[in-house]
PDB file of N, CA, C and O in Angstrom:
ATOM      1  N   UNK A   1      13.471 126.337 144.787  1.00  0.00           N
ATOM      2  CA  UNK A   1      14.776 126.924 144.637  1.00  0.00           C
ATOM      3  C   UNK A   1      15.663 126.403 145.763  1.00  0.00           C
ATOM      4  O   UNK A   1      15.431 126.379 146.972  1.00  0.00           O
ATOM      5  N   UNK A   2      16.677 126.013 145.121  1.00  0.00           N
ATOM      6  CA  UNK A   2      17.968 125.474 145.743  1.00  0.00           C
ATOM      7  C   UNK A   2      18.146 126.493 147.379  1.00  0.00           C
ATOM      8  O   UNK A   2      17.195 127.175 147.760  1.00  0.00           O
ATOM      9  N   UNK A   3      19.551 126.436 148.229  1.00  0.00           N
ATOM     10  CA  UNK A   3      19.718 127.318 148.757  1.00  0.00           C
ATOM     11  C   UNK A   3      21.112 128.028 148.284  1.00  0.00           C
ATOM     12  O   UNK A   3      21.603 129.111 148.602  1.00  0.00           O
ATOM     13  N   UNK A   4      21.472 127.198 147.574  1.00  0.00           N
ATOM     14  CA  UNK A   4      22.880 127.862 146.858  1.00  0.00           C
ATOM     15  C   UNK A   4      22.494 128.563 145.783  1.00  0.00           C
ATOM     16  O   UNK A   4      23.158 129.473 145.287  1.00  0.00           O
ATOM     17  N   UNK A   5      21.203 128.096 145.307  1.00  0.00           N
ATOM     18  CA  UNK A   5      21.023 128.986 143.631  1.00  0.00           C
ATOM     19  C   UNK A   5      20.396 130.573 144.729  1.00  0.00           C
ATOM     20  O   UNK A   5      20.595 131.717 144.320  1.00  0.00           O
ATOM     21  N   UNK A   6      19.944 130.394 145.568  1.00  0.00           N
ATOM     22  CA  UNK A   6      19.263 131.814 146.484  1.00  0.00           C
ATOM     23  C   UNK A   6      20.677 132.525 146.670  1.00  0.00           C
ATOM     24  O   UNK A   6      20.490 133.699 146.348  1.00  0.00           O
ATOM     25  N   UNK A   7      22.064 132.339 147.059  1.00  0.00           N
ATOM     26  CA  UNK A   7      23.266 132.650 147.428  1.00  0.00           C
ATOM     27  C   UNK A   7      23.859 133.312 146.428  1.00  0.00           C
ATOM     28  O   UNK A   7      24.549 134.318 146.594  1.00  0.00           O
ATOM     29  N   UNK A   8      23.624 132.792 145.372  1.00  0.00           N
ATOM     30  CA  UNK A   8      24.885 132.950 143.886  1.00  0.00           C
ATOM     31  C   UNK A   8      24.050 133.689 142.912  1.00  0.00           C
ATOM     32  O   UNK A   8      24.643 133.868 141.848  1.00  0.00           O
ATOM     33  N   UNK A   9      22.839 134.175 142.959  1.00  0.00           N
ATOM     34  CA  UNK A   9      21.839 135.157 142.914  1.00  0.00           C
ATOM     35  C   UNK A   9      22.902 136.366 142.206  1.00  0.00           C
ATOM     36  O   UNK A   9      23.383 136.706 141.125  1.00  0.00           O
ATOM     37  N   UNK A  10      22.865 136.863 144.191  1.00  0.00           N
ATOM     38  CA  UNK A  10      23.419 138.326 144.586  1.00  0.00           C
ATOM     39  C   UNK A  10      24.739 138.304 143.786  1.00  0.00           C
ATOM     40  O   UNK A  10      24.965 139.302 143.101  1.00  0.00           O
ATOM     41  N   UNK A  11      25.572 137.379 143.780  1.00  0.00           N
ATOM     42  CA  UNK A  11      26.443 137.573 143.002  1.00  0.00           C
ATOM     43  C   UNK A  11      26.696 137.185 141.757  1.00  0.00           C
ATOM     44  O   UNK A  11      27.851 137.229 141.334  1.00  0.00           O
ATOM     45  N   UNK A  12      25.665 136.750 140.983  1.00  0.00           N
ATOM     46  CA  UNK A  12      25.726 136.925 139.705  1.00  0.00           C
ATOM     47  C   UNK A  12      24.544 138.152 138.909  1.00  0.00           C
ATOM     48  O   UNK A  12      24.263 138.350 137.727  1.00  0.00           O
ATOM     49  N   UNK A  13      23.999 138.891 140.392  1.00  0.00           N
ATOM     50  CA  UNK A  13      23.800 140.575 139.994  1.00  0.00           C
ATOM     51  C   UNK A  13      24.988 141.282 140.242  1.00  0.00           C
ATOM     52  O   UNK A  13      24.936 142.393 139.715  1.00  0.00           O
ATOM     53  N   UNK A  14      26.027 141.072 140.834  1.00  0.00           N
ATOM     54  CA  UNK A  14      27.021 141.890 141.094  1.00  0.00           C
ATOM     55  C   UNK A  14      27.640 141.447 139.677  1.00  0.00           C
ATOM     56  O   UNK A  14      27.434 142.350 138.867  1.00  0.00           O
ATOM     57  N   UNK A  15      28.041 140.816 139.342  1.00  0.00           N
ATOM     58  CA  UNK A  15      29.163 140.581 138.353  1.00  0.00           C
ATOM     59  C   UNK A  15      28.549 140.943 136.893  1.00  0.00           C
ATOM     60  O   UNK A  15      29.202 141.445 135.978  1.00  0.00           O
ATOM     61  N   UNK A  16      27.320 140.635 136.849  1.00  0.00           N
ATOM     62  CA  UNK A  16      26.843 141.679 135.687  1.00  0.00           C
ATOM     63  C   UNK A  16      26.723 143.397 135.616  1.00  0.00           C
ATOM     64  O   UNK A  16      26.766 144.075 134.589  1.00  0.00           O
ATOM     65  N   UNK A  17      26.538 143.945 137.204  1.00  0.00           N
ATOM     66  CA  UNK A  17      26.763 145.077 136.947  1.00  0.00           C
ATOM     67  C   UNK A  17      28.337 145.269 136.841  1.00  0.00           C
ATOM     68  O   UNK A  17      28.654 146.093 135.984  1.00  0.00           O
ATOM     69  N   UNK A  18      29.095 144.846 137.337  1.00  0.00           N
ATOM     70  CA  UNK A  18      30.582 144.902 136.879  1.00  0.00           C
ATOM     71  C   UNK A  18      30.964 144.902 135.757  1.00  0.00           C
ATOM     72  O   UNK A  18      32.001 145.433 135.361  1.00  0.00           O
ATOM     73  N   UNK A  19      30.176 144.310 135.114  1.00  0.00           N
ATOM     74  CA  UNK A  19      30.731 143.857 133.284  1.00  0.00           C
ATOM     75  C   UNK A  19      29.834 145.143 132.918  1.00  0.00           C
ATOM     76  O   UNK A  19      30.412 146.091 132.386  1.00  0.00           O
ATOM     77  N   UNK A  20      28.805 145.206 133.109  1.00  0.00           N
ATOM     78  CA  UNK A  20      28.006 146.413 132.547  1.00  0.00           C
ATOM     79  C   UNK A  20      28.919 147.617 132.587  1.00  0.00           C
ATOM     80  O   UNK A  20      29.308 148.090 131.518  1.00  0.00           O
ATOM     81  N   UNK A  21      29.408 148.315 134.098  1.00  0.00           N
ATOM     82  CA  UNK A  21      29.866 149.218 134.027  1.00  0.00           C
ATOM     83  C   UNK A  21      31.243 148.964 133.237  1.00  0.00           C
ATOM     84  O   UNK A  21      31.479 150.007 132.626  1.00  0.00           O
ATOM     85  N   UNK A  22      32.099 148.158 133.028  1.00  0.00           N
ATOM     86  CA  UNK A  22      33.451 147.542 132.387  1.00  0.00           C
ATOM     87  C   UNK A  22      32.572 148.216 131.157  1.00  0.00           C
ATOM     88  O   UNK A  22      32.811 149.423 131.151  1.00  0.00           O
ATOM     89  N   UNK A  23      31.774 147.907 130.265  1.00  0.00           N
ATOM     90  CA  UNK A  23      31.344 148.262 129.275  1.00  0.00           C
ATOM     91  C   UNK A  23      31.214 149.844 129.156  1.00  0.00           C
ATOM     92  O   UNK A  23      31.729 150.672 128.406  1.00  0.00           O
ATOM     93  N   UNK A  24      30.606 149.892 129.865  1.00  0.00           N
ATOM     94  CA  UNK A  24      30.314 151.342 129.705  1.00  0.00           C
ATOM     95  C   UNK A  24      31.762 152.390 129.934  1.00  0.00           C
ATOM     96  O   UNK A  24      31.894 153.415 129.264  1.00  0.00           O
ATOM     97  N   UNK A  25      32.430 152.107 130.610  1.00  0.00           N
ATOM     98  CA  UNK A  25      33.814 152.796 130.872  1.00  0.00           C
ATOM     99  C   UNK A  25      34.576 152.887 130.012  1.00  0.00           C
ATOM    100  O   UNK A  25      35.391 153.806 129.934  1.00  0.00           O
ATOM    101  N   UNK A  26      34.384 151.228 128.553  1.00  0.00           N
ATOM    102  CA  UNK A  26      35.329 151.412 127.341  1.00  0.00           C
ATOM    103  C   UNK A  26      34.755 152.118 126.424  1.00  0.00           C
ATOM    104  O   UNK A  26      35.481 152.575 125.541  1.00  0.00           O
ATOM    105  N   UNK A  27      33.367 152.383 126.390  1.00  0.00           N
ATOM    106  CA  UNK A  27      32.542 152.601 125.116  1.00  0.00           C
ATOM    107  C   UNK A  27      32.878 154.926 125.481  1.00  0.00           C
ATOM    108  O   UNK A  27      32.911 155.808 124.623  1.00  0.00           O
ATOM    109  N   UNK A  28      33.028 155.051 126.887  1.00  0.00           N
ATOM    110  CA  UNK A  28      33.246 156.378 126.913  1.00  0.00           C
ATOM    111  C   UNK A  28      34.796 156.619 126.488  1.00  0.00           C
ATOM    112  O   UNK A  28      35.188 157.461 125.680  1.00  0.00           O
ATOM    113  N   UNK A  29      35.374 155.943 127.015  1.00  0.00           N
ATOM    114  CA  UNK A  29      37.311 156.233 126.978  1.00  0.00           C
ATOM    115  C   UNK A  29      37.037 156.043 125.316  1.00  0.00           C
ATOM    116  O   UNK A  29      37.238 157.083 124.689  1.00  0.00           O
ATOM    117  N   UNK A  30      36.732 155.214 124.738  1.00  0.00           N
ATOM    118  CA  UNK A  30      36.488 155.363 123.437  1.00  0.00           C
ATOM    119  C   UNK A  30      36.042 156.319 122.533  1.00  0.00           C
ATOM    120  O   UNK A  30      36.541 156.393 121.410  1.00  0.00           O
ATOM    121  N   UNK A  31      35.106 157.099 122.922  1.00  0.00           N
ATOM    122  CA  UNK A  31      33.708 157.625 121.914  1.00  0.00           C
ATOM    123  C   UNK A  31      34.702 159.282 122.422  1.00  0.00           C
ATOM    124  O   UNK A  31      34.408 160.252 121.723  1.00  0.00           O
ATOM    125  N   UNK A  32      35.439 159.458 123.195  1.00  0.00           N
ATOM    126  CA  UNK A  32      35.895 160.714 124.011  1.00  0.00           C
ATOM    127  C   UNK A  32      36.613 161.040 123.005  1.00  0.00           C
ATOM    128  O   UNK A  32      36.257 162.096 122.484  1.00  0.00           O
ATOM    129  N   UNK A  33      37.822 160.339 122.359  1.00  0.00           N
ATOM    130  CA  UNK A  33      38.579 161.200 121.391  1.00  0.00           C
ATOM    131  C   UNK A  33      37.783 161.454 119.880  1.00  0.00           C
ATOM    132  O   UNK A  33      38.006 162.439 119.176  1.00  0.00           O
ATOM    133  N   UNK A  34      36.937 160.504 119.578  1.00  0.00           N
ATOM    134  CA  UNK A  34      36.596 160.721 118.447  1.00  0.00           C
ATOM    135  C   UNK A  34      35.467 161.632 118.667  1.00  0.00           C
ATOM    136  O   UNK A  34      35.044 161.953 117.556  1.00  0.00           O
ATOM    137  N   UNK A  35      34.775 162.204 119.615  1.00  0.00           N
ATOM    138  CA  UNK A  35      34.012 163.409 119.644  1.00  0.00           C
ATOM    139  C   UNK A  35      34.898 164.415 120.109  1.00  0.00           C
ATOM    140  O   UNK A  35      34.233 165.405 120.415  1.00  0.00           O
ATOM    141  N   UNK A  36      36.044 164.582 120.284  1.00  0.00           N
ATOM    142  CA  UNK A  36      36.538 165.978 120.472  1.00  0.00           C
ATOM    143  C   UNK A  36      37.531 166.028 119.000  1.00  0.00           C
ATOM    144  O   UNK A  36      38.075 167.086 118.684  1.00  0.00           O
ATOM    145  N   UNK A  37      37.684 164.844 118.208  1.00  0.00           N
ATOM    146  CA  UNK A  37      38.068 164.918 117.237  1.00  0.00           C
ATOM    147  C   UNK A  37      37.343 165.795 116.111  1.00  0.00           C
ATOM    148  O   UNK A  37      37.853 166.525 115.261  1.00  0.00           O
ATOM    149  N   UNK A  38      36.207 165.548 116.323  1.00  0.00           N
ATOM    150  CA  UNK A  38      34.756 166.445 115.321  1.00  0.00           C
ATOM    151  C   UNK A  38      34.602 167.613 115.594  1.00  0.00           C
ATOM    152  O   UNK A  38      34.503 168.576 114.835  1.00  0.00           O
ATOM    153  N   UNK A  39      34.570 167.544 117.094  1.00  0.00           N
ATOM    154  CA  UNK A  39      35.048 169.163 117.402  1.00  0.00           C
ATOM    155  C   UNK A  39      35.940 170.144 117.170  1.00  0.00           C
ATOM    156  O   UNK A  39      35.835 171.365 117.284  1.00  0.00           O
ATOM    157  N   UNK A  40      36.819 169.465 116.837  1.00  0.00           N
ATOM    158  CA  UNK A  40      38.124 170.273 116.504  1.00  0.00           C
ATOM    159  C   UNK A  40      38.086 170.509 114.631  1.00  0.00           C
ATOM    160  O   UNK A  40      38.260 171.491 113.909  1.00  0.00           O
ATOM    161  N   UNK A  41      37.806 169.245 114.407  1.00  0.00           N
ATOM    162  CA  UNK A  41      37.388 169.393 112.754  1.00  0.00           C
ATOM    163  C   UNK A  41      36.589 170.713 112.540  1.00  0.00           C
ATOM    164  O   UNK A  41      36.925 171.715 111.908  1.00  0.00           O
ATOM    165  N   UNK A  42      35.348 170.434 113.288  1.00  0.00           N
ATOM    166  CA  UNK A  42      34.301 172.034 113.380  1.00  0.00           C
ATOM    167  C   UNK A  42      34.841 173.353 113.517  1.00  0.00           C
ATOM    168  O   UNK A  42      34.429 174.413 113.046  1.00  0.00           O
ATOM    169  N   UNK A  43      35.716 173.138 114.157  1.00  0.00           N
ATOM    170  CA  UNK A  43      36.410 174.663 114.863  1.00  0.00           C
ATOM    171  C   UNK A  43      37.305 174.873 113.515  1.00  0.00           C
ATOM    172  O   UNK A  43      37.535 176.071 113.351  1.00  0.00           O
ATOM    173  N   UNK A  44      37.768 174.201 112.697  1.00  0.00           N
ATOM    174  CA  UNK A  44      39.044 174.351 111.899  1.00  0.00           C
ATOM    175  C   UNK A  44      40.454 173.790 111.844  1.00  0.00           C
ATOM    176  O   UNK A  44      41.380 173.829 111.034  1.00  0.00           O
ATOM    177  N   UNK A  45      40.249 173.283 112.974  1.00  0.00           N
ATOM    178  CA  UNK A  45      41.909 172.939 113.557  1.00  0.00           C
ATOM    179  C   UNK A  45      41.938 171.569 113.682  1.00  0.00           C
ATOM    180  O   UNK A  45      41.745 170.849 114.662  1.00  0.00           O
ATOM    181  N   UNK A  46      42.254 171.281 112.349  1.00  0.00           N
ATOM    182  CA  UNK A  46      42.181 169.644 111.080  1.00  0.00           C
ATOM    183  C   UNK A  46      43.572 169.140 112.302  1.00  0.00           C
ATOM    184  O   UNK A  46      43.410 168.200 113.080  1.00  0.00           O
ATOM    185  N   UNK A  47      44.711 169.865 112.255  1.00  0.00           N
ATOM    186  CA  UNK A  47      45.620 168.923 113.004  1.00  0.00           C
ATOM    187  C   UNK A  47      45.746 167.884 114.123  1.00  0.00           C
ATOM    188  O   UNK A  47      46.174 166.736 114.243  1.00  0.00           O
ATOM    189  N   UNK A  48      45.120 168.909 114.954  1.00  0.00           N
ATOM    190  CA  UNK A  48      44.332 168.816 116.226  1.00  0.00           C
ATOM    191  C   UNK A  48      43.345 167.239 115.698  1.00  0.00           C
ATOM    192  O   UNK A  48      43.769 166.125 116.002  1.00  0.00           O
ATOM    193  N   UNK A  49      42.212 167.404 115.007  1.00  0.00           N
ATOM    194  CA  UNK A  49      41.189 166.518 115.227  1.00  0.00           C
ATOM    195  C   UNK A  49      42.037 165.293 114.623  1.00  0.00           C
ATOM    196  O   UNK A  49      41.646 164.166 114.926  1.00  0.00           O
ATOM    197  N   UNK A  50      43.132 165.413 113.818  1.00  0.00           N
ATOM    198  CA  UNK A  50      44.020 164.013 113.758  1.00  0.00           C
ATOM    199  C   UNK A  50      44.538 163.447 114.627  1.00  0.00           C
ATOM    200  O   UNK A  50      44.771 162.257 114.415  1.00  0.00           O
ATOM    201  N   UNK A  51      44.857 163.905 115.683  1.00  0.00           N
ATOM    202  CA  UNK A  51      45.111 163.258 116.364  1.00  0.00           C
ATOM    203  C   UNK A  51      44.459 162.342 117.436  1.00  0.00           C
ATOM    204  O   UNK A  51      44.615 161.218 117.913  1.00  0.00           O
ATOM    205  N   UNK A  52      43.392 163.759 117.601  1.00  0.00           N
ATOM    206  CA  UNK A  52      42.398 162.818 117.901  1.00  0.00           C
ATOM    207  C   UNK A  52      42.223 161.620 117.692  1.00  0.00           C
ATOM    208  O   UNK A  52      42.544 160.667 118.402  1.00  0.00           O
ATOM    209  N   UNK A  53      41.551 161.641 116.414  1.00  0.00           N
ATOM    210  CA  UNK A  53      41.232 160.576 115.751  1.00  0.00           C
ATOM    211  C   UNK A  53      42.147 159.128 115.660  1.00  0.00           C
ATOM    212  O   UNK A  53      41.758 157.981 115.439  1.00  0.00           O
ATOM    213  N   UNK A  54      43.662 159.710 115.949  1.00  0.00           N
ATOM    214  CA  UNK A  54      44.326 158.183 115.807  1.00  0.00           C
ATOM    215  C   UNK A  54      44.807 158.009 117.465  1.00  0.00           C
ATOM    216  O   UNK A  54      45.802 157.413 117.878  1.00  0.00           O
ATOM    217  N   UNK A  55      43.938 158.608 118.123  1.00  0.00           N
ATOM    218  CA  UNK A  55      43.934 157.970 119.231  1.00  0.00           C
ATOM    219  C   UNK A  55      42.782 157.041 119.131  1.00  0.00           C
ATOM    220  O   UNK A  55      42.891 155.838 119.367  1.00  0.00           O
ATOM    221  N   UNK A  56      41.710 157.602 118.786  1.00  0.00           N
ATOM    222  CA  UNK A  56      40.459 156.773 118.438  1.00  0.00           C
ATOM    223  C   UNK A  56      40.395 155.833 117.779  1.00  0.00           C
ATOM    224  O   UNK A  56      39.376 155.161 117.616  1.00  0.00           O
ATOM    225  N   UNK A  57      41.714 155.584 117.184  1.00  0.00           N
ATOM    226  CA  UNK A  57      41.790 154.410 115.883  1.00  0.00           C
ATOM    227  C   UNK A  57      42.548 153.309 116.697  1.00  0.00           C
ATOM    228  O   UNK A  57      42.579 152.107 116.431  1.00  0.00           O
ATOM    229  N   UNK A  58      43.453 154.268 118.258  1.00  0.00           N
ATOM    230  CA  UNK A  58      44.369 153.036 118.284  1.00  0.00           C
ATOM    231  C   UNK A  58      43.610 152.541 119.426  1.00  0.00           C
ATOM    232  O   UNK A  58      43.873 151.450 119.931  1.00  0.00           O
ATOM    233  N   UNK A  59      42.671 153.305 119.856  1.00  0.00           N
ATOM    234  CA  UNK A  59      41.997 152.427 121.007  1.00  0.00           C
ATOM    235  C   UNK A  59      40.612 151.048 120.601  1.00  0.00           C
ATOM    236  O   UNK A  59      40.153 150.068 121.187  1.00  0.00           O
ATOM    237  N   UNK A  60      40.401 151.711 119.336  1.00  0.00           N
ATOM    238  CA  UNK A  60      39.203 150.386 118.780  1.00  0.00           C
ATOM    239  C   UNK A  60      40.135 149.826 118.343  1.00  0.00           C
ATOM    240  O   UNK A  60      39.881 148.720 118.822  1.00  0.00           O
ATOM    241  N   UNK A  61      41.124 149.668 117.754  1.00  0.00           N
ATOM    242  CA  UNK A  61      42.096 148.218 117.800  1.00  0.00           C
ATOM    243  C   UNK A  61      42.798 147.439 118.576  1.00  0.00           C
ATOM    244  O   UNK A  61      43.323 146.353 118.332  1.00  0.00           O
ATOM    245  N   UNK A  62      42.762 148.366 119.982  1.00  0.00           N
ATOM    246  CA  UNK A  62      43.314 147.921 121.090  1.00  0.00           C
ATOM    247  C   UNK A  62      42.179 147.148 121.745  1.00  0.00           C
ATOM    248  O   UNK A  62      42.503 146.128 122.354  1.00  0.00           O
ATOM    249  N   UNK A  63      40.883 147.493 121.707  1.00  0.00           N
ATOM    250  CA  UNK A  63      40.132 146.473 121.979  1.00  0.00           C
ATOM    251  C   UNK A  63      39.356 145.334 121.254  1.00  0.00           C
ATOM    252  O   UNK A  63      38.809 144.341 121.733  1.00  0.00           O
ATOM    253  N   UNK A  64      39.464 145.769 119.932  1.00  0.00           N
ATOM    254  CA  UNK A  64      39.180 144.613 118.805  1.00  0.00           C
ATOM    255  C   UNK A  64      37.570 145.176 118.113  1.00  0.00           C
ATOM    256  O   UNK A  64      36.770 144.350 117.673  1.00  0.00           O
ATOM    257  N   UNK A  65      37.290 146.612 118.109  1.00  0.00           N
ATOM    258  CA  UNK A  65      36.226 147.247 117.794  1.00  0.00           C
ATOM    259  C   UNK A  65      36.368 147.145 116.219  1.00  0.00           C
ATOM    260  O   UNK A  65      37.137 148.082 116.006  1.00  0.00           O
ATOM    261  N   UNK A  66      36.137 146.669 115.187  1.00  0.00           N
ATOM    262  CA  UNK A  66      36.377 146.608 114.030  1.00  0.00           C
ATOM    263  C   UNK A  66      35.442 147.783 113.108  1.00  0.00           C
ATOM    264  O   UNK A  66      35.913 148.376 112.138  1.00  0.00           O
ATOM    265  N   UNK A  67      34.170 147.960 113.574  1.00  0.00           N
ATOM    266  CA  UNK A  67      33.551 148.916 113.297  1.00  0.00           C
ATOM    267  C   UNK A  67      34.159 150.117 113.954  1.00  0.00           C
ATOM    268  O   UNK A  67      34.356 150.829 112.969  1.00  0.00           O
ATOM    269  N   UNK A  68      34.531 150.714 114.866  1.00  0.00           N
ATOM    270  CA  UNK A  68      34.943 152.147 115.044  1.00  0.00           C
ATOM    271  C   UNK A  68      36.482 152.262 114.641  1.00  0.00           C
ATOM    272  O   UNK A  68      37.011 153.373 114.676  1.00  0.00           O
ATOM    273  N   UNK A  69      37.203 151.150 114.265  1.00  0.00           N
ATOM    274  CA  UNK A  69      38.481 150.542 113.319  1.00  0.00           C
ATOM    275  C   UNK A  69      38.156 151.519 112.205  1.00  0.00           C
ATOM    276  O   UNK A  69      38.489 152.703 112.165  1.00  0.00           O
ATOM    277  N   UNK A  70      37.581 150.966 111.472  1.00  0.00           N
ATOM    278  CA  UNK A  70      36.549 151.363 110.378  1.00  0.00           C
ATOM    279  C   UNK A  70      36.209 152.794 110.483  1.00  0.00           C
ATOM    280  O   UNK A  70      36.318 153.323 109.377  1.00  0.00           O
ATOM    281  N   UNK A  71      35.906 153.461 111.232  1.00  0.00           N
ATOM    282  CA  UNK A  71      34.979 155.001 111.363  1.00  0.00           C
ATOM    283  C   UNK A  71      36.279 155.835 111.475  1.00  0.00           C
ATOM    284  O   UNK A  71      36.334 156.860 110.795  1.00  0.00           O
ATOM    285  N   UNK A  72      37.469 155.462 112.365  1.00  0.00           N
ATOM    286  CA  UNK A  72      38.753 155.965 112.458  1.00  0.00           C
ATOM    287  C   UNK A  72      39.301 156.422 111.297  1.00  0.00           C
ATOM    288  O   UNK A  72      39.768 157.513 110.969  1.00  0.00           O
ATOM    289  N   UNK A  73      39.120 155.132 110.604  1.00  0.00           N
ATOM    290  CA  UNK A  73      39.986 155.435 109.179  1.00  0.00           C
ATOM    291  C   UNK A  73      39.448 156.607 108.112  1.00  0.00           C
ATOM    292  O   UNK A  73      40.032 157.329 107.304  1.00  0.00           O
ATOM    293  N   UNK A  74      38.025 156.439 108.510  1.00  0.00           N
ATOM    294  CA  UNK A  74      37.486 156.691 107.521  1.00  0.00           C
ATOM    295  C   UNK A  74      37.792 158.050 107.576  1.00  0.00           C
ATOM    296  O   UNK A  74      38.330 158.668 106.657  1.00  0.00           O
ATOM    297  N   UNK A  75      37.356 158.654 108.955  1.00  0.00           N
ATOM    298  CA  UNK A  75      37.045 159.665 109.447  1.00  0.00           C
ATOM    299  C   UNK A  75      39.471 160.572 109.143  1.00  0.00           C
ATOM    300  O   UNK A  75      39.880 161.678 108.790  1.00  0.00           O
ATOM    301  N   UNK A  76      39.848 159.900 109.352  1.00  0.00           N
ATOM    302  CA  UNK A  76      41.340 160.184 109.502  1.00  0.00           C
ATOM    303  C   UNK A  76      41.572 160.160 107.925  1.00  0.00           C
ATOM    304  O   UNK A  76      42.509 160.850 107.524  1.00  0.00           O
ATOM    305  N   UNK A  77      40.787 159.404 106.924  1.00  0.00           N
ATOM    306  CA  UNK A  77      41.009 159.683 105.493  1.00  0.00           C
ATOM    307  C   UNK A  77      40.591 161.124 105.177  1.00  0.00           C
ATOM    308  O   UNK A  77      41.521 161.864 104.856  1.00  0.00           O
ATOM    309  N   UNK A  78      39.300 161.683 105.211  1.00  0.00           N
ATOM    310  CA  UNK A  78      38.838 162.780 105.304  1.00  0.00           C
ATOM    311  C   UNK A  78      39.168 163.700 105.954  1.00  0.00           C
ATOM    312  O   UNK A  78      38.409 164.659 105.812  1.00  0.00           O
ATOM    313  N   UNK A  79      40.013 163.864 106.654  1.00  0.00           N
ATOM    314  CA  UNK A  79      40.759 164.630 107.423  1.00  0.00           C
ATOM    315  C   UNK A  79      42.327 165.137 106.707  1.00  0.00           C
ATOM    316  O   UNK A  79      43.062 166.118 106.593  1.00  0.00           O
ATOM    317  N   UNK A  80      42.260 164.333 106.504  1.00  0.00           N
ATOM    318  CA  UNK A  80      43.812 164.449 105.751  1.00  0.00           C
ATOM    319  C   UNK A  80      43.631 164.739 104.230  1.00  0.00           C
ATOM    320  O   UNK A  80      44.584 165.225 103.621  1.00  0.00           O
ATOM    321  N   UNK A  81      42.285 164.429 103.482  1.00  0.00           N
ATOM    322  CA  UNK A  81      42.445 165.219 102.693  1.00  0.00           C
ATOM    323  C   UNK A  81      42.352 166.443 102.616  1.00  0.00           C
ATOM    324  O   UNK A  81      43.077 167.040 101.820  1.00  0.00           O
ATOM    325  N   UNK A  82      41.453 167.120 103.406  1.00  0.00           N
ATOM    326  CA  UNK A  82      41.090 168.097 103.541  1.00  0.00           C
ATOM    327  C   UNK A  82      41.974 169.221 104.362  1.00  0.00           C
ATOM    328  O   UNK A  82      41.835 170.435 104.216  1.00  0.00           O
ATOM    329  N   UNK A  83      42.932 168.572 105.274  1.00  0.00           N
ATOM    330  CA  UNK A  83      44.309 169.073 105.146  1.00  0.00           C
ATOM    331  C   UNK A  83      45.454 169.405 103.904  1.00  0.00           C
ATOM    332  O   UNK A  83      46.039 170.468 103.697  1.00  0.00           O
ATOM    333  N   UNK A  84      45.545 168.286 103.257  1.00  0.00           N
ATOM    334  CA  UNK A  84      46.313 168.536 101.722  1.00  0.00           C
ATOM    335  C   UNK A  84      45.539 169.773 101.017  1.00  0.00           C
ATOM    336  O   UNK A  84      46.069 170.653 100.339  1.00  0.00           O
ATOM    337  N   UNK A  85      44.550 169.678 101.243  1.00  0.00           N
ATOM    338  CA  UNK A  85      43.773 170.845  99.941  1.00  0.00           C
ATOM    339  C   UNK A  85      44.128 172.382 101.233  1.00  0.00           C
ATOM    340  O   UNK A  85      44.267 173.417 100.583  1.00  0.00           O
ATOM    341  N   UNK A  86      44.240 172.570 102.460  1.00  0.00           N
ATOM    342  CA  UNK A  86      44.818 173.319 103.125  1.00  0.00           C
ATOM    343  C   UNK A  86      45.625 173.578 102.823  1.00  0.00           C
ATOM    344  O   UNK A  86      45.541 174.705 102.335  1.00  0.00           O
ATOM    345  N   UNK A  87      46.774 173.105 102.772  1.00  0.00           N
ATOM    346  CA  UNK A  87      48.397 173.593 102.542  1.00  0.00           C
ATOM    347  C   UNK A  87      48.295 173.729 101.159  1.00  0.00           C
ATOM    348  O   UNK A  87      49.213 174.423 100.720  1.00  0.00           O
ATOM    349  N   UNK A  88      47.530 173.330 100.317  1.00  0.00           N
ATOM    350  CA  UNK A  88      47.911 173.663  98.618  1.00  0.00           C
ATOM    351  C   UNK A  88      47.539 175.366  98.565  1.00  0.00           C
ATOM    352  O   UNK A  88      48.103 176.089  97.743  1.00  0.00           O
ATOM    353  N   UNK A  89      46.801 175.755  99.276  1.00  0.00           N
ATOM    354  CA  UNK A  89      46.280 176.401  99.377  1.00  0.00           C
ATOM    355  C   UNK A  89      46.684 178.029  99.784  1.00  0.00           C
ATOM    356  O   UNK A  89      46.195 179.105  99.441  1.00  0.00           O
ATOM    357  N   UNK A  90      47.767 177.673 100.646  1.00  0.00           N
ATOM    358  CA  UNK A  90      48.268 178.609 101.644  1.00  0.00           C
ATOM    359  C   UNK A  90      49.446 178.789 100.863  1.00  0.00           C
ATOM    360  O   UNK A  90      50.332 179.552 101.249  1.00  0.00           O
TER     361      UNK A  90
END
């Protein structure tokens, strides 16, 4: 082993835990609205978990998440129907 590959080691363990935690910091700021979105769905209070949810929609498109893109919608389709059948209701 080199003495520069012994040097650039330590810092290519640092820069992977950097990216690691970078990861982990988007996957929570992420996963945060769409679980208090479910929560609020649970409790009753459909309005509430919409919004949630299109916070959750605008942050996986803000980072290019195409699958939780996807779960947003889905999840914000079902929501809103189930709001309409609310107000028909009342």
């Amino acid at each position: 082993m080199r003495i520069w590959e012994i040097r650039t080691k330590p810092l290519s363990s640092i820069n992977n835990i950097c990216q690691l935690r970078e990861k982990l910091v988007t996957a929570v700021v992420k996963e945060m609205p769409r679980q208090f979105g479910n929560a609020y769905a649970d409790l009753g209070d459909v309005r509430k978990a919409i919004e949630f949810h299109e916070q959750y929609l605008s942050i996986a498109r803000e980072i290019g998440d195409r699958l939780g893109e996807g779960n947003a919608l889905g999840n914000l389709g079902l929501l809103i129907r189930l709001w309409v059948k609310m107000i028909r209701q009342e």
